[in-house]
C-alpha positions as CSV (number, residue, x, y, z in Angstrom):
1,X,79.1,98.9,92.2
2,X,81.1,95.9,91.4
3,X,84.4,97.2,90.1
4,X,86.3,95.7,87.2
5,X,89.9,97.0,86.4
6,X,92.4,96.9,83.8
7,X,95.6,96.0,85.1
8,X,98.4,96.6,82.8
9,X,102.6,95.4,83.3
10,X,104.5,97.6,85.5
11,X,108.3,98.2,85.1
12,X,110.1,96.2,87.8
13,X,112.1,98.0,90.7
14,X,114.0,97.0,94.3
15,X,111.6,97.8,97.3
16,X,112.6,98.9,100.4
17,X,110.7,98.1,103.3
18,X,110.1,100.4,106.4
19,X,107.6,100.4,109.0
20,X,106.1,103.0,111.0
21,X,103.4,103.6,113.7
22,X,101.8,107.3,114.2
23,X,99.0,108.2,117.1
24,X,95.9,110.3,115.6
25,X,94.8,113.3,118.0
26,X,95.3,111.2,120.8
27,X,92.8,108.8,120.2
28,X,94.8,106.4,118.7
29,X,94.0,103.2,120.4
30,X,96.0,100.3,122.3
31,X,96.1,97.7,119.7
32,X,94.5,94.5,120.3
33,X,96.4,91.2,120.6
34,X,94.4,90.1,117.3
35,X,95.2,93.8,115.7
36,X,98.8,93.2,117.1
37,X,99.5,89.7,115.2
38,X,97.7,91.3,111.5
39,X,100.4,93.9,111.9
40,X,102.9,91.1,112.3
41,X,101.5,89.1,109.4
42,X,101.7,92.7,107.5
43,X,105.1,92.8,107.8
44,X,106.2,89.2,107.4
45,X,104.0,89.6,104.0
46,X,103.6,93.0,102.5
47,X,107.2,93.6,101.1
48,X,106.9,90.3,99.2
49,X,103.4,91.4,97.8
50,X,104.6,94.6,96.7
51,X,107.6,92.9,94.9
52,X,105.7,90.2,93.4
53,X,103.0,92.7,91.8
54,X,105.8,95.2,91.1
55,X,103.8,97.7,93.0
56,X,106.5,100.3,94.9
57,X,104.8,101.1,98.3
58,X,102.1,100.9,100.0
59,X,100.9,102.3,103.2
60,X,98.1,100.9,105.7
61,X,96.2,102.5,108.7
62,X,94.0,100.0,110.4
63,X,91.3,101.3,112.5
64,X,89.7,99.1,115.5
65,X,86.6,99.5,117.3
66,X,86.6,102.7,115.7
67,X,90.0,104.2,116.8
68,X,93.2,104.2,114.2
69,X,95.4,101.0,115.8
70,X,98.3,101.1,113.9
71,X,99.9,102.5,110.7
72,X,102.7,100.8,108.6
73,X,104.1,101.6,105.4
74,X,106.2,99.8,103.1
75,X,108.3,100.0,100.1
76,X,109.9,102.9,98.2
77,X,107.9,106.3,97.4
78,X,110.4,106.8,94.4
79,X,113.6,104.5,93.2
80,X,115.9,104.5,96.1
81,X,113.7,106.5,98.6
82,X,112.4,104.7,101.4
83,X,108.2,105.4,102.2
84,X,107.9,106.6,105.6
85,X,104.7,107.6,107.6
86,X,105.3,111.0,106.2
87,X,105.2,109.7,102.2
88,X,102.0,111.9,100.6
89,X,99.6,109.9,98.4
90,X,97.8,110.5,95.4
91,X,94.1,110.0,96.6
92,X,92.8,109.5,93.1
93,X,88.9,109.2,93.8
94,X,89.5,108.8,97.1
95,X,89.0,112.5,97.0
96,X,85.3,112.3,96.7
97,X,84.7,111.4,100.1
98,X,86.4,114.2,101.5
99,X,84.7,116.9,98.6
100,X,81.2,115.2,100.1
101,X,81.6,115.6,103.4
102,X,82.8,119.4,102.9
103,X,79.1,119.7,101.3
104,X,76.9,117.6,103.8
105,X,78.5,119.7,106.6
106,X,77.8,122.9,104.6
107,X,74.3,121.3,104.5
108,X,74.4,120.9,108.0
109,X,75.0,124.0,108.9
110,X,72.6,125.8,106.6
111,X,74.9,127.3,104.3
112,X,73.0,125.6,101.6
113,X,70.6,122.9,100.9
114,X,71.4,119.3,99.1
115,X,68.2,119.7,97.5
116,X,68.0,123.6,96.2
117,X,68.8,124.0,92.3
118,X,72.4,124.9,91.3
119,X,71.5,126.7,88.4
120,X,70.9,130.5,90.4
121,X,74.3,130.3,91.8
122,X,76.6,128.2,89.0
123,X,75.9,126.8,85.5
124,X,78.7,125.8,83.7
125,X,79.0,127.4,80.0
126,X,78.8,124.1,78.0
127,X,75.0,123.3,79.3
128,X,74.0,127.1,80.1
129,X,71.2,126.5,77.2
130,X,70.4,123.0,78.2
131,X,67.2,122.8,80.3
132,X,68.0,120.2,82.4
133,X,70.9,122.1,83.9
134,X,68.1,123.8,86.2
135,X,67.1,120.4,87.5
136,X,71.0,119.6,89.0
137,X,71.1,119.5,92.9
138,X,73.7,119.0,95.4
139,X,72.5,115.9,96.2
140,X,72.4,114.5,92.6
141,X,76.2,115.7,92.4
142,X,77.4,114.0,95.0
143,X,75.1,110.2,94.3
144,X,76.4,110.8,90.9
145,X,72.6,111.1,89.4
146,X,73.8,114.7,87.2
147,X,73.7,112.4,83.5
148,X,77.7,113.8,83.0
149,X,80.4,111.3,81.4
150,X,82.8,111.0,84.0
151,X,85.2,113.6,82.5
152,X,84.7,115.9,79.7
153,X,87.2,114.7,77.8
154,X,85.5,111.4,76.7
155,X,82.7,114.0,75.2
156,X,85.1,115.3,73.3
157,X,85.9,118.1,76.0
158,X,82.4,119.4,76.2
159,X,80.3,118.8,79.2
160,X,76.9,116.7,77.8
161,X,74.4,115.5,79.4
162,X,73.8,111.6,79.0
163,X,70.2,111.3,80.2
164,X,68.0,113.5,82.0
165,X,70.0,114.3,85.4
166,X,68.0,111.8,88.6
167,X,66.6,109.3,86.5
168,X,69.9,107.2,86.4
169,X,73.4,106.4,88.2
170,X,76.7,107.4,86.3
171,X,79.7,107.7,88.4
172,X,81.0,111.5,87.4
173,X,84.3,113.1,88.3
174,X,82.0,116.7,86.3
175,X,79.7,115.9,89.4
176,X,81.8,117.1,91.8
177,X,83.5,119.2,90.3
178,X,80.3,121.0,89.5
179,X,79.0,121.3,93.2
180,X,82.3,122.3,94.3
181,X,82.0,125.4,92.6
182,X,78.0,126.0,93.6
183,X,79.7,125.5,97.2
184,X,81.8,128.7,96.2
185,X,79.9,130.7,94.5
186,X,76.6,130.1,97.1
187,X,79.1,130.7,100.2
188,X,81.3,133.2,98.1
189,X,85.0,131.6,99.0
190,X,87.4,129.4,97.6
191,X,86.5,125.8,97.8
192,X,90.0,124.8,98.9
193,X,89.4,127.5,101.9
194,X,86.0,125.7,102.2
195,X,87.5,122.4,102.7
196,X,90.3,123.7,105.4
197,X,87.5,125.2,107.6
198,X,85.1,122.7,107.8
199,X,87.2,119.4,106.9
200,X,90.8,119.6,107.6
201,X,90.9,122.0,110.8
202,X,88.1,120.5,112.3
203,X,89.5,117.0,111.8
204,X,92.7,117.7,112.4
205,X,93.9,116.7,109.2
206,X,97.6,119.1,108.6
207,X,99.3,116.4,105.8
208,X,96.2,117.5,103.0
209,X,96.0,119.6,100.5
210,X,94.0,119.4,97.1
211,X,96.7,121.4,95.3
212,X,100.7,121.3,95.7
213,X,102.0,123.2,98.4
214,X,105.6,123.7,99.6
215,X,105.6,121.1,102.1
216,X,105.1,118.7,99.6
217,X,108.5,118.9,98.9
218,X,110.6,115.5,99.4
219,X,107.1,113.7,100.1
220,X,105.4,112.7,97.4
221,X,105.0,108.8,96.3
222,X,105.8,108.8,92.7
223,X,103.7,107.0,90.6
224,X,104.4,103.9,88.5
225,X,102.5,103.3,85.6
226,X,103.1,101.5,82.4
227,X,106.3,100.6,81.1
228,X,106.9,102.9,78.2
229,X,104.2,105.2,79.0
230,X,105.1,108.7,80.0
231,X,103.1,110.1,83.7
232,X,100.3,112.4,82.3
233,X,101.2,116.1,83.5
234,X,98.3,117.4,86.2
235,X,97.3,120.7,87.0
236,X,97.2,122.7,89.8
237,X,94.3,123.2,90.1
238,X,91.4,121.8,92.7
239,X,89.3,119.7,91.3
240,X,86.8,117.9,93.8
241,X,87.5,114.5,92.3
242,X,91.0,113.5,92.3
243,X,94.4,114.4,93.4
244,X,94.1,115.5,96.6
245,X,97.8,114.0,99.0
246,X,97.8,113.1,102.0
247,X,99.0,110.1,104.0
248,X,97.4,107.3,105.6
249,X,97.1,108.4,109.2
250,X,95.7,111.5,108.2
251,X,92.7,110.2,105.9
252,X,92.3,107.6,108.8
253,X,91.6,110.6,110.7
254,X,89.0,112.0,107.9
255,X,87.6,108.0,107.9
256,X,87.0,108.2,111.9
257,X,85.1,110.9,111.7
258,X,83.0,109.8,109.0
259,X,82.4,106.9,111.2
260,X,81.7,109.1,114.1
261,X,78.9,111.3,111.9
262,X,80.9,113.9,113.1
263,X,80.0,117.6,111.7
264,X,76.3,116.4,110.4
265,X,72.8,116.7,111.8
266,X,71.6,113.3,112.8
267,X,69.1,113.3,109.0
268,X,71.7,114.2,106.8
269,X,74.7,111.6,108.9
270,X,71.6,109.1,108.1
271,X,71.2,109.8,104.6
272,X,75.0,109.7,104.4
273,X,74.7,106.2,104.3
274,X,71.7,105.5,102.1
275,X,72.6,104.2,98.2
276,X,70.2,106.1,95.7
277,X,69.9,102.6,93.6
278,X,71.5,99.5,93.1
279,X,73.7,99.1,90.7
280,X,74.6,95.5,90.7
281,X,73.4,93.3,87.8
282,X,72.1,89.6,88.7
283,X,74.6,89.0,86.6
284,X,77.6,90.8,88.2
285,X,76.5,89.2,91.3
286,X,76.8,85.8,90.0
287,X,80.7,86.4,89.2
288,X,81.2,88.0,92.3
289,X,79.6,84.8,94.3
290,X,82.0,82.4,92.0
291,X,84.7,84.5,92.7
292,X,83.9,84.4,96.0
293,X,83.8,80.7,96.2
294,X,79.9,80.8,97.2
295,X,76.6,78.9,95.6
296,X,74.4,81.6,93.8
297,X,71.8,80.6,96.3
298,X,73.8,81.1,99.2
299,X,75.0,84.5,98.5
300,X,72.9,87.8,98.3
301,X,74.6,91.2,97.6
302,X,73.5,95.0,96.3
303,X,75.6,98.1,96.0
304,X,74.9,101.6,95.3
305,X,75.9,104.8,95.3
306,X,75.3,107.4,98.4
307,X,76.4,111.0,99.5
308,X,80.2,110.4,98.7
309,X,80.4,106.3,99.4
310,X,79.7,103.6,98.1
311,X,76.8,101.7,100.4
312,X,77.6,97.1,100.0
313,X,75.0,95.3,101.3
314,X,77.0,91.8,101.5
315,X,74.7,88.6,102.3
316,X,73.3,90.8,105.5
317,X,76.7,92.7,105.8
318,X,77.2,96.7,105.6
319,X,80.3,97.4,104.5
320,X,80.7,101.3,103.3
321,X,84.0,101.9,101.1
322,X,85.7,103.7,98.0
323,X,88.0,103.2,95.4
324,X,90.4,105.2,94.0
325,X,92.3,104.7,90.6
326,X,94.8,106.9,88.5
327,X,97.9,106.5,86.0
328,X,100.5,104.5,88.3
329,X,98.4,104.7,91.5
330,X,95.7,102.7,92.9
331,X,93.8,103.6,96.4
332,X,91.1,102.0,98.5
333,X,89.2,102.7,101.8
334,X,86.6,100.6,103.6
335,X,84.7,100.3,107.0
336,X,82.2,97.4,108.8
337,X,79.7,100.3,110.7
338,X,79.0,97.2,112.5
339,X,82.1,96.3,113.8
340,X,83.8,99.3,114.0
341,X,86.6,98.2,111.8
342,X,88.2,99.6,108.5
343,X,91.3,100.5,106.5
344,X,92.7,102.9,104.7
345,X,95.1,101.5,101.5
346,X,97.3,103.4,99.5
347,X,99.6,102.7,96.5
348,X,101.7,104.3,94.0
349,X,101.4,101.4,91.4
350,X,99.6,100.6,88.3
351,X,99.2,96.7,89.8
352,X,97.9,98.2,93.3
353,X,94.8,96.3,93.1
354,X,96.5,93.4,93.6
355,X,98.0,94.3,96.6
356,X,95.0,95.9,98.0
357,X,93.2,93.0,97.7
358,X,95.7,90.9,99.8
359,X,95.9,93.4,102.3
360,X,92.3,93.2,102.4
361,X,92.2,89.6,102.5
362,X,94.4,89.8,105.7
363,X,92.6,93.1,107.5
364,X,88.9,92.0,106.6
365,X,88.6,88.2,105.7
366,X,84.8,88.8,103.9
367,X,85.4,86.9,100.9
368,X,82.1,88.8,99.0
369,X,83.7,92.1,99.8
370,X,87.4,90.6,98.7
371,X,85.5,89.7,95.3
372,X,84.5,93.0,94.5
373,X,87.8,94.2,94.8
């Protein structure tokens, strides 16, 4: 999916840098000379980035030939408090991988089945009389096929279907939020329990949480969104979409594994990585080959939608990422299956995209992928 985003004026601020390198359960690896001198470049370049976007922080883990390298962070988390390794992110969408995973690890276990319906086990209220609400899956859920707006709120707060639910590709926030209660209600326990048993223990991820927790305290990155515009308040509770904190070490953790296919059976690990359709118009690949500074005919490019990623095919090029966007934050994650390389970018501006895409630009020089940014 080629992303477009509206980037609005941010209020400006005095960044701090500070830099800091963590290990990841001992697999952290020794950096190359070439992963050594990006860090470098990272440093000499990220503070000005940050300032010139008026983005507060940002925070990279860089993972090479599959193993986290380094982590560095920059910039404040609020005004006048430094970001550290230990700074909590807003995940935005970045969530979804991580709700997916929990499900296709359910799956692989046999605690349910991508493909059984929903309907015995949850319906929600709004489309209890709808027929089609026996015809939503797992696996539609998480390839966003289920037909729901993205939130209920732009159907004025009543879940609607939009089409009939596996004919088409709508990305859906409802989507997960609708198989992560199937997941409870088939398995009979909280999701958020779900999600530390088969996710975050496993993993070893112990800086994540879908919903605040006291340990938050002093952590969090504060968001920095419009000038004028007051932070919208957020609940508490889990939703399998958004919101979920962590920092970047610890989803580079969560982004290694997914890289390892650990915790799936070797069919479901392969359909992991499989996009449902492509979503890219001839037309949306045209801008992204101009923007890319490439001939029409010398660029080629789909993208679609798979069991929590997004699946780029990128003139012969696999490249597996996620996006992430929410008032005054901006995420992104990526990784080359190929090369065994990837990053994990978060921010706490509205203008992140602009940083991301610089960081990018230095990490993973593909100028298609850069473009879709």
């Amino acid at each position: 999916m080629i992303r477009n985003r509206i980037i609005a004026c941010l209020l400006p601020m005095l960044l701090v840098a500070a830099c800091a390198s963590t290990p990841i359960k001992n697999e952290s690896a020794r950096p190359s000379a070439a992963a050594k001198a990006l860090r470098a470049e990272l440093d000499r370049q990220a503070p000005q980035w940050l300032q010139q976007s008026d983005v507060p922080s940002v925070a990279v883990a860089y993972i090479e030939n599959g193993k986290l390298a380094w982590t560095a962070v920059y910039g404040e988390q609020s005004p006048g408090v430094p970001a550290t390794e230990k700074t909590l992110y807003n995940l935005a969408s970045l969530t979804k991988p991580i709700s997916a995973e929990l499900i296709l690890r359910l799956a692989s276990k046999g605690q349910l089945s991508l493909d059984e319906p929903m309907y015995p086990y949850w319906v929600d209220p709004d489309v209890k009389d709808n027929p089609w609400a026996k015809l939503l899956t797992a696996r539609l859920a998480l390839t966003h096929q289920t037909g729901f707006k993205n939130w209920r709120r732009q159907t004025k707060g009543v879940l609607t279907f939009q089409w009939e639910p596996g004919t088409r590709t709508g990305y859906s926030g409802e989507g997960y939020d609708y198989v992560g209660r199937f997941a409870e209600k088939r398995i009979g326990k909280p999701f958020e329990e779900l999600a530390q048993t088969y996710v975050f223990d496993p993993i070893g991820m112990k800086e994540t949480a879908y919903t605040r927790r006291d340990w938050f305290a002093g952590r969090l990155a504060e968001p920095h969104g419009p000038k004028g515009e007051t932070a919208p308040k957020e609940s508490n509770q889990w939703t399998g979409a958004d919101l979920v904190r962590t920092t970047a070490a610890d989803y580079a953790k969560f982004l290694i594994s997914v890289m390892r296919r650990e915790g799936l059976t070797r069919e479901i690990a392969d359909q992991q990585m499989v996009s449902t359709r492509n979503t890219v118009s001839d037309k949306e690949l045209r801008d992204v080959c101009t923007k890319a500074g490439l001939a029409a005919d010398a660029c080629s490019g789909t993208a679609g939608l798979g069991l929590g990623w997004e699946i780029m095919d990128l003139n012969g090029t696999a490249v597996i990422d996620h996006g992430g966007s929410d008032w005054g934050v901006r995420t992104q994650v990526f990784f080359d299956p190929k090369k065994q390389v990837g990053a994990v970018i978060l921010t706490n501006g509205d203008k992140g995209r602009e940083v991301i895409s610089k960081v990018v630009g230095l990490l993973y020089p593909n100028p298609l992928f850069i473009a879709t940014l």
